[in-house]
N, C-alpha and C positions, 0 to 999 in steps of 0.2 A: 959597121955592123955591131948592134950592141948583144950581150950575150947575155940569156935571162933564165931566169928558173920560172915558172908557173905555177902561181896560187891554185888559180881555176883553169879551170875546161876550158879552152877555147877553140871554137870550132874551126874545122881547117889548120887548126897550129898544134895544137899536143894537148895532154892532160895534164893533171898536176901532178909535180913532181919532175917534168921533165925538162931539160936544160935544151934552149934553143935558142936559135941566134937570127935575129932580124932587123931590118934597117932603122938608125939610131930615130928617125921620126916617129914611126909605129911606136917602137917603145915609148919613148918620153910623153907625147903625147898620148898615147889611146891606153896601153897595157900599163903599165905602171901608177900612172891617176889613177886608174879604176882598181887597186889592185890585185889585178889576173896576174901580174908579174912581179920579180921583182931583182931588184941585180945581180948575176953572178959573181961570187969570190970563191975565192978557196976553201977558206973553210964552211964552205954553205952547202956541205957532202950529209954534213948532220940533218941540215934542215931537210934536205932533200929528202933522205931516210925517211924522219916523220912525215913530211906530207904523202908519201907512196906508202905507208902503213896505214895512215886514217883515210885513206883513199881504198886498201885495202878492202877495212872493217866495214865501209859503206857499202862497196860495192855488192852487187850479187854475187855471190861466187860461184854457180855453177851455170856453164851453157844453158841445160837442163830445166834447172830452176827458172831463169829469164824466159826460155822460151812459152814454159807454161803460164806463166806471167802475162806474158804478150796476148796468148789466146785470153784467157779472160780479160784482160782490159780493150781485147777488142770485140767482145763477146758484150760488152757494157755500154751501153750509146749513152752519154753524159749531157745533162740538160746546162745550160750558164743562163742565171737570169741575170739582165742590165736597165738599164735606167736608159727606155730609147726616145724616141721623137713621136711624132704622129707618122711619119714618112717609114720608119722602120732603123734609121741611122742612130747609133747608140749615142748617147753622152759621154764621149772619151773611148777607149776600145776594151776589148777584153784580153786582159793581161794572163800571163803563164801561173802567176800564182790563183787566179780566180779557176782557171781550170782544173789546176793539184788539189785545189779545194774542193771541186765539184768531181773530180773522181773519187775522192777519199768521201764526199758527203755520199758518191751514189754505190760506198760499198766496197769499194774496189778500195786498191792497198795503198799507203801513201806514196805518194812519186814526188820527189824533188823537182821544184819549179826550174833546175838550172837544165832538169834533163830532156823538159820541153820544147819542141822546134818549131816555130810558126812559119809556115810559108811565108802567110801575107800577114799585115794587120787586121784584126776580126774588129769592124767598126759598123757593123751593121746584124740585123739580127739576119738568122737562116742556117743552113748544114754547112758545117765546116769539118776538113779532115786535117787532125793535127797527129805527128809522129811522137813517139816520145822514147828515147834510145837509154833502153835498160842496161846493156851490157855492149861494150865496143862492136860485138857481132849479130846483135836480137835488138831491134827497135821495132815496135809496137803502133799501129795505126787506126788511132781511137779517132770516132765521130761524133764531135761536139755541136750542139744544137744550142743554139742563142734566141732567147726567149725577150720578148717588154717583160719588165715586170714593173 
């Protein structure tokens, strides 16, 4: 078992800042290339400290706040235009950041692409329901509408 700190969020695993321990293949392969992780030592109490502060500063801080959050972005139905076929099937899919984009284009506040959850892949036009988790305990379930354009 290797034992890691996390850069990033990963789902089903921790946040960042928190120290976890998983099998030596996960790590070396998946979390670390990419990295969401990175090796535990000793003195890495420091770094820890900083990333749970700037993890802090980002976060929403109140219940409260997130909740009313939620109501409006799910009060806001979000258009995504793509580049599709004749048949209705997109050219490539539509990705977490084209939708952080198409909520903050339709008004609504900016959302971090990492805090968005896709069910499935969106590769085709039509109504899709996508989550997007503002606060550990308030996620948000905006309906995003895929358009030809």
């Amino acid at each position: 078992m290797a034992k890691l700190i996390l850069t990033h969020e990963v789902t089903g695993l921790g946040e960042p800042g928190d120290v976890v321990e998983v099998k030596d293949g996960y790590a070396r392969n998946f979390l670390i290339p990419r990295s969401l992780a990175t090796p535990w030592t000793k003195g890495a109490e420091a770094d820890i400290n900083a990333i749970r502060k700037a993890r802090k500063s980002r976060e929403i801080a109140s219940l409260d706040e997130a909740k009313a959050l939620a109501d409006s972005l799910s009060a806001k139905p979000v258009t995504v235009t793509a580049n599709a076929g004749p048949g209705g099937r997109l050219f490539g899919a539509v990705t977490t950041a084209d939708i952080a984009g198409a909520v903050a284009a339709a008004g609504g506040p900016s959302v971090d692409k990492r805090k968005i959850e896709l069910g499935q892949s969106i590769k085709a036009t039509g109504d899709y329901t996508v989550a997007i988790r503002l606060h550990p305990e308030v996620s948000a379930k905006i309906d995003v509408k895929v358009v030809a354009g």
